[in-house]
C-alpha positions in Angstrom: 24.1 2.8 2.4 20.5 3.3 1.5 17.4 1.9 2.8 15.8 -0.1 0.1 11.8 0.0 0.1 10.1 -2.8 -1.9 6.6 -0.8 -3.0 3.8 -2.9 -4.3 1.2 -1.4 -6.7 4.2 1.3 -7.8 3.2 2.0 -11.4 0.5 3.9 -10.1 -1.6 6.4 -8.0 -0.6 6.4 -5.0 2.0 3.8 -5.1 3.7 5.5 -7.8 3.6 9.0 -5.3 5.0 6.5 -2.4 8.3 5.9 -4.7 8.8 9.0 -5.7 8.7 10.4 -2.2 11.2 7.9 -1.2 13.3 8.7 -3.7 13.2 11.8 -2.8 13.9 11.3 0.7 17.3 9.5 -0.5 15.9 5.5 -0.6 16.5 3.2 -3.3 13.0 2.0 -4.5 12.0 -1.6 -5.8 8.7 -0.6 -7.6 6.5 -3.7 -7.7 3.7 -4.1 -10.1 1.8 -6.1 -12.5 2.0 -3.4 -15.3 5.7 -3.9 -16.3 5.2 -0.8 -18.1 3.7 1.5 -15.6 6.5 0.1 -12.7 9.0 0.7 -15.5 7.9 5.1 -16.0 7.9 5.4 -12.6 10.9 4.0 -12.3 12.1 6.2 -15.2 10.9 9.4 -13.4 13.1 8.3 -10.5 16.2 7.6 -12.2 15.8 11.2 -14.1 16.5 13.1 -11.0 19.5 10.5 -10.2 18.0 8.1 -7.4 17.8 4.5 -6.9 15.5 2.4 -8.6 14.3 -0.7 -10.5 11.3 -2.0 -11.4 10.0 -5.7 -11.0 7.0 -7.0 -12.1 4.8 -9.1 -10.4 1.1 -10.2 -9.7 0.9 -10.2 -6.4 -2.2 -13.0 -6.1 0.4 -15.3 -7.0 2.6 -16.9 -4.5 5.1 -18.3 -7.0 5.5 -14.7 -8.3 5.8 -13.0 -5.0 8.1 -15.4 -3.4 10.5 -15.3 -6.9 10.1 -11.4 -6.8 11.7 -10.8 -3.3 14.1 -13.3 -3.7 15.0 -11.1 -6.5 15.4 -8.5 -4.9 17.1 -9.7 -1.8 20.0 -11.5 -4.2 20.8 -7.6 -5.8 20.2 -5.4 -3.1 21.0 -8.0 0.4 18.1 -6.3 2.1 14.4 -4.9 2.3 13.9 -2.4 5.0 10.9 -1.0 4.1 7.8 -2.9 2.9 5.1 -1.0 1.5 1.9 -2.8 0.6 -0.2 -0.6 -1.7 -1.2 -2.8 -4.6 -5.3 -3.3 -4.5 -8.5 -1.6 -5.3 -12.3 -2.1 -5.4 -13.9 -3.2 -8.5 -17.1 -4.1 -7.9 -20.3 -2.1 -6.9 -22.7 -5.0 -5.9 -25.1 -5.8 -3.8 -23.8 -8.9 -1.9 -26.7 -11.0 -3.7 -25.4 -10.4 -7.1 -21.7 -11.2 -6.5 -20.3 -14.2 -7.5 -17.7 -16.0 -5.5 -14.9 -15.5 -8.1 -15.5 -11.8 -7.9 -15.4 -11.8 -4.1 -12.1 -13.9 -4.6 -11.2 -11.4 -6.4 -11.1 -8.7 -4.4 -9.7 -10.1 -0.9 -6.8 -12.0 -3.3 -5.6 -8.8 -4.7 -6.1 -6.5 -1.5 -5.5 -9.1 1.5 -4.0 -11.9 0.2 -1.1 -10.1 -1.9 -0.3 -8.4 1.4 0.1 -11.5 3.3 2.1 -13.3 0.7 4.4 -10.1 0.5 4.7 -9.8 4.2 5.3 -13.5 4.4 8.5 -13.8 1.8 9.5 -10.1 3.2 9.6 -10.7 7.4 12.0 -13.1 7.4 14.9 -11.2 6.2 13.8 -8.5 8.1 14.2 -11.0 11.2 17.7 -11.2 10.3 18.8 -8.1 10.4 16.5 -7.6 13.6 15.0 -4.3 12.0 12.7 -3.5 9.6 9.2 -1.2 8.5 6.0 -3.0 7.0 3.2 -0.7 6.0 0.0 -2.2 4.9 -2.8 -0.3 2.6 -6.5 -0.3 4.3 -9.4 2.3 3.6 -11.9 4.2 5.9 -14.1 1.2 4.2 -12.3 -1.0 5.9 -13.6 0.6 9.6 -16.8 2.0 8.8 -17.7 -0.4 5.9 -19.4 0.4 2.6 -22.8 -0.7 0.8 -21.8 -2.3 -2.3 -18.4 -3.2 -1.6 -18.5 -5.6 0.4 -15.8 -8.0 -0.6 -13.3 -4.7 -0.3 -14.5 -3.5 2.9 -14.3 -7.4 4.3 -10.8 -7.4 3.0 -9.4 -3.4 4.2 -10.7 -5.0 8.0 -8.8 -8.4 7.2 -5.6 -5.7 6.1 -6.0 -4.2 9.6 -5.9 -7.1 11.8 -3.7 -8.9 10.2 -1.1 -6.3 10.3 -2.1 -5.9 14.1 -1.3 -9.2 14.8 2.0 -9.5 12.5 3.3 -6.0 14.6 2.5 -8.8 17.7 4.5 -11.5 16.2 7.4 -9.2 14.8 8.0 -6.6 17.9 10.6 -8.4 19.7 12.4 -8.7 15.9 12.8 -4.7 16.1 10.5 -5.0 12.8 7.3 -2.3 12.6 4.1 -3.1 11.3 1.7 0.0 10.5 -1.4 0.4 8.6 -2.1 3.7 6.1 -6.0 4.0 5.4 -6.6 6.6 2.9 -10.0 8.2 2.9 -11.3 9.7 -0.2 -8.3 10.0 -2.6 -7.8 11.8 -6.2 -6.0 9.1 -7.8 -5.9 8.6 -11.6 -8.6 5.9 -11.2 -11.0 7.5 -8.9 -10.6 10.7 -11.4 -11.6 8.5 -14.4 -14.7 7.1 -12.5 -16.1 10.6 -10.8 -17.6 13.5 -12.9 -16.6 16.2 -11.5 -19.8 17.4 -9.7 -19.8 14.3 -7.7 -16.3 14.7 -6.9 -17.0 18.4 -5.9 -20.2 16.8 -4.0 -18.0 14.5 -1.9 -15.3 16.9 -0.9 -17.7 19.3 0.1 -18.3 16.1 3.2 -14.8 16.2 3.9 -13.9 18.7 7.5 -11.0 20.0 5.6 -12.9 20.6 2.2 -11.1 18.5 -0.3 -10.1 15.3 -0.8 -7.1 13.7 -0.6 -4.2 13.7 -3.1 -1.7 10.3 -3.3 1.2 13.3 -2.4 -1.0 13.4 1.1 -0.9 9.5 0.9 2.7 9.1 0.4 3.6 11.9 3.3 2.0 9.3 5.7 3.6 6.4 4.1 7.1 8.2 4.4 6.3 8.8 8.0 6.1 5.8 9.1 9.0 4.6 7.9 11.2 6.9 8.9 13.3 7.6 12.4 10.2 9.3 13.5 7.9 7.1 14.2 10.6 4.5 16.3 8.0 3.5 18.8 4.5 3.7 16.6 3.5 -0.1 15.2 0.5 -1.9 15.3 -1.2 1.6 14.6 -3.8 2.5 11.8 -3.2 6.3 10.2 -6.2 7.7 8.9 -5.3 10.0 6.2 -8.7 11.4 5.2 -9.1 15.2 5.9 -11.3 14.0 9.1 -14.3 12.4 7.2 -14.3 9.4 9.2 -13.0 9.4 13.4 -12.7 6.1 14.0 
């Protein structure tokens, strides 16, 4: 039987290249998102080349919604063995003076708490079956931090912790906690809001002269949760053609 992997932020980016590559790889994908339409296409890409998948829709700053979406999902399929957190994203460009609390809220509800609510409703079946891959979405913000974005850098650091302390809690279960922390990525959004001189400008910073694609995201998300990376959790992978060493 297959895996089944429960991807947040799905419809999209790099959560969209995340189900396709484990499709690919043979595991049924649950593709989690708020844009019923968007979870729905890349579900539709999926099922084109025969594999596994289904699409749910779901804001994940809602508890209500998250804890009715996995139960969902655990009454058709019986299991999740792969957790992928990806929904999130910045949307402010603020000095800290100018934001508002809502918009701070904002930020660390969609990027921190949405992975703590999924990991919450998620670990315990996971317990059960005494096996199990969870693998949280930071950013090189979240280690080096970023002027202007301070609400997303606060919560990218909160992502790492936390998932630090939940691969503590979850080690003796035989479940794996891991972080992905993307560094400069050509995602659909990012493309929208760079000109391409600036874009050109930045990669031109990057060691391996380019930025990342989500493809290069979703090679890292695939990694970890696969057979060969059995005795890896509580680790952060940098995917970010070596601008930032932490």
């Amino acid at each position: 039987m297959a895996d089944i992997a429960l991807i947040t932020g799905g419809g999209n980016g790099i959560g969209r290249a995340v189900a396709l590559k484990f499709a690919t790889e043979g595991i049924a994908v649950v593709v989690a998102d708020w844009e019923a339409d968007a979870a729905e296409k890349t579900c539709a890409e999926i099922r084109i080349n025969g594999a596994d998948a289904e699409a749910v829709r779901v804001d994940v700053r809602r508890a209500g919604e998250v804890k009715d979406a996995v139960a969902r999902v655990l009454d058709r399929r019986g299991t999740i063995d792969i957790l992928a957190n990806i929904a999130g994203g910045s949307f402010y460009r603020k000095r800290l003076e100018e934001l508002s609390w809502a918009e701070w809220k904002e930020v660390l509800d969609i990027n921190l708490k949405g992975t703590f609510l999924f990991c919450r409703e998620t670990a315990p079946a996971m317990i059960r079956q005494k096996r199990g891959r969870i693998i949280n979405t930071a950013s090189n913000y979240g280690v080096t931090g970023s002027a202007l974005r301070t609400p997303y850098s606060a919560a990218k650091a909160g992502v790492i912790g936390f998932s630090k302390s939940l691969a503590l809690e979850l080690a003796s279960d035989g479940v794996l906690v891991n972080v992905v922390a993307p560094g400069p990525t050509d995602t659909p959004r990012v493309m929208e809001g760079w000109d391409p001189e600036a874009r050109q400008k930045r990669a031109a910073e990057i060691p391996l002269g380019r930025n990342g694609t989500p493809e290069d995201i979703a090679e890292a998300f695939y990694f970890l949760s696969s057979p060969a990376s059995a005795q890896i959790t509580g680790q952060t992978l940098h995917v970010n053609g070596g601008w930032v060493m932490p």
